[in-house]
C-alpha positions in Angstrom: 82.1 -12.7 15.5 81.3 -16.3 13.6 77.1 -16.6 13.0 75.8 -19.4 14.6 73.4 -20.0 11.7 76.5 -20.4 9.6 78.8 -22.3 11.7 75.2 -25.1 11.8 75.6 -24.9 8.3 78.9 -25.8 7.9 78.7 -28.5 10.3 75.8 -30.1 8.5 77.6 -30.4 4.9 80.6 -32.0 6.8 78.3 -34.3 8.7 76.5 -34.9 5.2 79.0 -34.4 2.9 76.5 -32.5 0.5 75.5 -28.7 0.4 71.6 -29.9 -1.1 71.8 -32.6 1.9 73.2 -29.9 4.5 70.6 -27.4 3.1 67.6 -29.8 3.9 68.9 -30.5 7.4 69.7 -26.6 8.0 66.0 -26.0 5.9 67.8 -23.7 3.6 68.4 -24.0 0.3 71.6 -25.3 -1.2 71.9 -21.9 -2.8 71.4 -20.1 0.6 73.6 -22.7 2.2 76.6 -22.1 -0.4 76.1 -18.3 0.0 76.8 -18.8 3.7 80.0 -20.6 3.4 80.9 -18.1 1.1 80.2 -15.9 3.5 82.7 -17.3 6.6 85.3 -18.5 3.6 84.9 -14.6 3.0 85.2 -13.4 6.7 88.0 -16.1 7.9 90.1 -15.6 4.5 90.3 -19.2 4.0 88.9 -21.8 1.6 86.9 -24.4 4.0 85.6 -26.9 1.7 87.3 -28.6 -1.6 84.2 -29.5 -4.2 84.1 -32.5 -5.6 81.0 -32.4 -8.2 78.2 -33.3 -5.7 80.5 -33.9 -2.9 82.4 -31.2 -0.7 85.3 -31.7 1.5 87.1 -30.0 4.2 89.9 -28.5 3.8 92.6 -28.4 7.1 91.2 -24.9 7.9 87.3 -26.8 7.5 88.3 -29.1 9.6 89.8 -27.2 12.1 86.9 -24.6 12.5 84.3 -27.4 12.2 86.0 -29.0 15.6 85.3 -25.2 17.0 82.1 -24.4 15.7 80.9 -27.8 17.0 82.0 -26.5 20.8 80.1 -23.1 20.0 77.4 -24.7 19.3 77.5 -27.0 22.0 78.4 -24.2 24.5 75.0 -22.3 23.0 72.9 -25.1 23.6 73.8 -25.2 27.4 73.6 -21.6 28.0 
């Protein structure tokens, strides 16, 4: 089972681009915020971003679970 806080979180750094930028949207900080994508990385045995310095990237496996956690979290939202 995929947390919902976490899958918000990893929606928000590929929407931003940025784990600080994600944290301030998620109100977490970046070090909570890279803690829970270690976290799914950990659970999903895959490597979801690529970091860049500043900048983080999806991998394939990111992008694919973004395009699902997007439909959770849409799915919660209407429940």
């Amino acid at each position: 089972m995929l947390d919902p806080d976490n899958l918000r979180t990893l929606v928000a750094i590929a929407e931003t681009g940025s784990f600080t930028a994600a944290g301030v949207r998620v109100h977490r900080t970046q070090s909570a915020v890279s803690m829970q994508i270690r976290k799914l990385e950990a659970q999903l045995d895959r490597k979801l971003f690529e970091r860049q310095g500043r900048d983080a990237r999806l991998t394939a496996d990111g992008e694919l679970l973004v395009a699902h956690a997007r439909r959770i979290l849409k799915a919660q939202a209407e429940a």
